[in-house]
C-alpha beads as a LAMMPS data file, in Angstrom:
LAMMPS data file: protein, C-alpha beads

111 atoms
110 bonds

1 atom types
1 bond types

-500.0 500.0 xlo xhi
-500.0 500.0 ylo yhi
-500.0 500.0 zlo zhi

Masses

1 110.0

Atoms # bond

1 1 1 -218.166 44.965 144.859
2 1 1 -215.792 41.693 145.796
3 1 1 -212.164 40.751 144.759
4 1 1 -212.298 40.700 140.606
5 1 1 -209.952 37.850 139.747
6 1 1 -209.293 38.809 136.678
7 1 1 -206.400 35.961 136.351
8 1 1 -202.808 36.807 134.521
9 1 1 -201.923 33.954 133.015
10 1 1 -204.638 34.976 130.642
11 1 1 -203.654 38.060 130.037
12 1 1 -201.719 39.767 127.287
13 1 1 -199.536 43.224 127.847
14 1 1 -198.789 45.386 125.058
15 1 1 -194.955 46.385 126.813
16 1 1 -195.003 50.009 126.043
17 1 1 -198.169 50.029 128.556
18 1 1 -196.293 47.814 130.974
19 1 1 -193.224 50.080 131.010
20 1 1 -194.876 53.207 130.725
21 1 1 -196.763 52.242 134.368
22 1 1 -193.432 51.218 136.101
23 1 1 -193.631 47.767 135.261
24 1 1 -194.654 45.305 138.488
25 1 1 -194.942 46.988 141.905
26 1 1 -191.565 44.594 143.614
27 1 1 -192.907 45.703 147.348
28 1 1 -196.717 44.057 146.669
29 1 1 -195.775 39.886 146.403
30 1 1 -199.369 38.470 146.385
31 1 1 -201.638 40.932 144.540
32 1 1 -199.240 42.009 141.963
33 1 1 -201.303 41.479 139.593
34 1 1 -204.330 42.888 140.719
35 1 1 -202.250 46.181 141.016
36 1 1 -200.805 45.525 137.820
37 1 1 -204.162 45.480 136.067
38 1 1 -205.756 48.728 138.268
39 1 1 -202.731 50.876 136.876
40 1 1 -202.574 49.722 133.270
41 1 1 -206.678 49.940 133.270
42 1 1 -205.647 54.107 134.506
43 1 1 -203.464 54.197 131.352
44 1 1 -205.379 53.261 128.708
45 1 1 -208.575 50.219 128.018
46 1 1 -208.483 46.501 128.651
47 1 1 -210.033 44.086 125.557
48 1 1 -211.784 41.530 126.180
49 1 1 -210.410 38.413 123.776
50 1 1 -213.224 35.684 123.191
51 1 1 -210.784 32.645 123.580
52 1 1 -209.298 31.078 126.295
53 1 1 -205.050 32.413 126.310
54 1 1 -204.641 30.866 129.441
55 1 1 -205.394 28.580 132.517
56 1 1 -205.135 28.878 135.848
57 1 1 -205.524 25.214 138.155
58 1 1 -205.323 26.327 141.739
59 1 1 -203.844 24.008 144.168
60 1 1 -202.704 23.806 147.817
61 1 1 -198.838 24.759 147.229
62 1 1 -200.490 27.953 145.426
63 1 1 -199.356 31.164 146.816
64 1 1 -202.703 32.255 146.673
65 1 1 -204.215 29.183 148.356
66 1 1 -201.494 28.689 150.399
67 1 1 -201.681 32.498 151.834
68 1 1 -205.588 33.254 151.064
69 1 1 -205.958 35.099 153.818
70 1 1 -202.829 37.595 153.376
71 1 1 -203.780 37.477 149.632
72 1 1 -207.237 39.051 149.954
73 1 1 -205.602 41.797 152.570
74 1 1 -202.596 42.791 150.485
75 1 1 -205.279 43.151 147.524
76 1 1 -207.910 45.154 149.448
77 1 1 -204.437 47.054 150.247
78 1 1 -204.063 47.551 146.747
79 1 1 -207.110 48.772 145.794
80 1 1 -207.499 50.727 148.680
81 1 1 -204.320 52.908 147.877
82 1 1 -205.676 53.679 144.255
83 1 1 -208.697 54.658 145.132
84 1 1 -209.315 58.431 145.381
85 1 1 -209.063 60.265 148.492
86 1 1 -213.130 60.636 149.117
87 1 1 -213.834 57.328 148.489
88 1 1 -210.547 56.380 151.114
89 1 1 -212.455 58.447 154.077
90 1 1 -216.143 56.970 152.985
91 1 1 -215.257 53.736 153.003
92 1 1 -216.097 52.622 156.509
93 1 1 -219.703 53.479 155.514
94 1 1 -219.807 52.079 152.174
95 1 1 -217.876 49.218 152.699
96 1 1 -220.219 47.252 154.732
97 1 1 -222.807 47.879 152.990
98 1 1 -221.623 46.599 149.818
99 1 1 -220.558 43.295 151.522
100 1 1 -223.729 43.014 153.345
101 1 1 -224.876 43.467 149.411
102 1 1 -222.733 40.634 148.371
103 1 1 -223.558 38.327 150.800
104 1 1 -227.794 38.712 149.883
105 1 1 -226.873 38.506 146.526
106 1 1 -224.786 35.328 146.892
107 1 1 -227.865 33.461 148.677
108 1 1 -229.933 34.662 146.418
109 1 1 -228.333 33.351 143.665
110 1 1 -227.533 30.113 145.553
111 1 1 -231.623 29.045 145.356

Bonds

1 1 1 2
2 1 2 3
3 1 3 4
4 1 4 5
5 1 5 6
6 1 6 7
7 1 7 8
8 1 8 9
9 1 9 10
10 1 10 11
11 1 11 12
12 1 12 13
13 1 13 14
14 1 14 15
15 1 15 16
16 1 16 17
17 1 17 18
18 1 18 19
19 1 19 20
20 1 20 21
21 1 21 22
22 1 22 23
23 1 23 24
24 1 24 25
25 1 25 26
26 1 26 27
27 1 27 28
28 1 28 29
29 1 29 30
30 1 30 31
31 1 31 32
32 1 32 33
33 1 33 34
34 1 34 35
35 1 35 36
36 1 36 37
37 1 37 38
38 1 38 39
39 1 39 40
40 1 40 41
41 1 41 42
42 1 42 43
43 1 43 44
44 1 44 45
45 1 45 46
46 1 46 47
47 1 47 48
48 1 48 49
49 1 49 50
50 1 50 51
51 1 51 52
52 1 52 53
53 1 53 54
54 1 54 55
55 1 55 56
56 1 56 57
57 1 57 58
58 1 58 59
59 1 59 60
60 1 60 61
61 1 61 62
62 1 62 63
63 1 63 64
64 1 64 65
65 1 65 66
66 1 66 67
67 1 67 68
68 1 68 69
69 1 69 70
70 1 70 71
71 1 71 72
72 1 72 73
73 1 73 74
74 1 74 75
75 1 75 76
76 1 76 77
77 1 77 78
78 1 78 79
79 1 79 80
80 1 80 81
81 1 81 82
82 1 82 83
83 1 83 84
84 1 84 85
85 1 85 86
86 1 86 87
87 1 87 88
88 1 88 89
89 1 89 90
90 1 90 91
91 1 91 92
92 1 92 93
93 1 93 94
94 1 94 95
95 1 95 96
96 1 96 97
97 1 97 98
98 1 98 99
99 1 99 100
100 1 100 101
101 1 101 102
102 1 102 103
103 1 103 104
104 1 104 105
105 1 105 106
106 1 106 107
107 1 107 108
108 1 108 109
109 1 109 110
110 1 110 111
């Protein structure tokens, strides 16, 4: 229902996975990851590891930070292309919903 920042320098690859999906999409250069992780999670399962493997300290010369804005479009574009054609054509109707969702949720939670 948001952006799922699941972050990579935590992550772990087994290579044959990596290679069997292409490797890294060269054309996407801020949500790389994110369509990384969508393709591998289409090949086979993600495991969740109960230690920390990695940390991430965002700061302003981030990419990321730097770009936010282009970030969160170039991931929505990401996740948009793998989704399946019906969900593609419903998503003006869903869509707002589920970020109307979010946004009750969030305030909610925020009490």
């Amino acid at each position: 229902m948001g952006h799922n920042l699941m972050l990579q320098p935590g992550c772990l690859y087994r290579r044959t996975a990596v290679e069997a999906i292409g490797g890294l999409d060269h054309t996407v250069r801020l949500a790389f990851d994110v369509d990384l992780h969508r393709r591998l999670l289409k090949h086979g399962r993600a495991h969740y590891v109960p230690m920390v493997l990695g940390e991430v300290r965002p700061h302003a010369d981030s990419l990321t930070v730097r770009h936010r804005g282009e970030s969160t479009e170039e991931a929505d574009m990401v996740l948009i292309r793998q989704m399946p054609a019906w969900a593609r054509r419903t998503r003006p109707v869903w869509f707002p919903a589920s970020c109307l969702l979010m946004r009750m949720t969030a305030k909610l939670g925020s009490r």
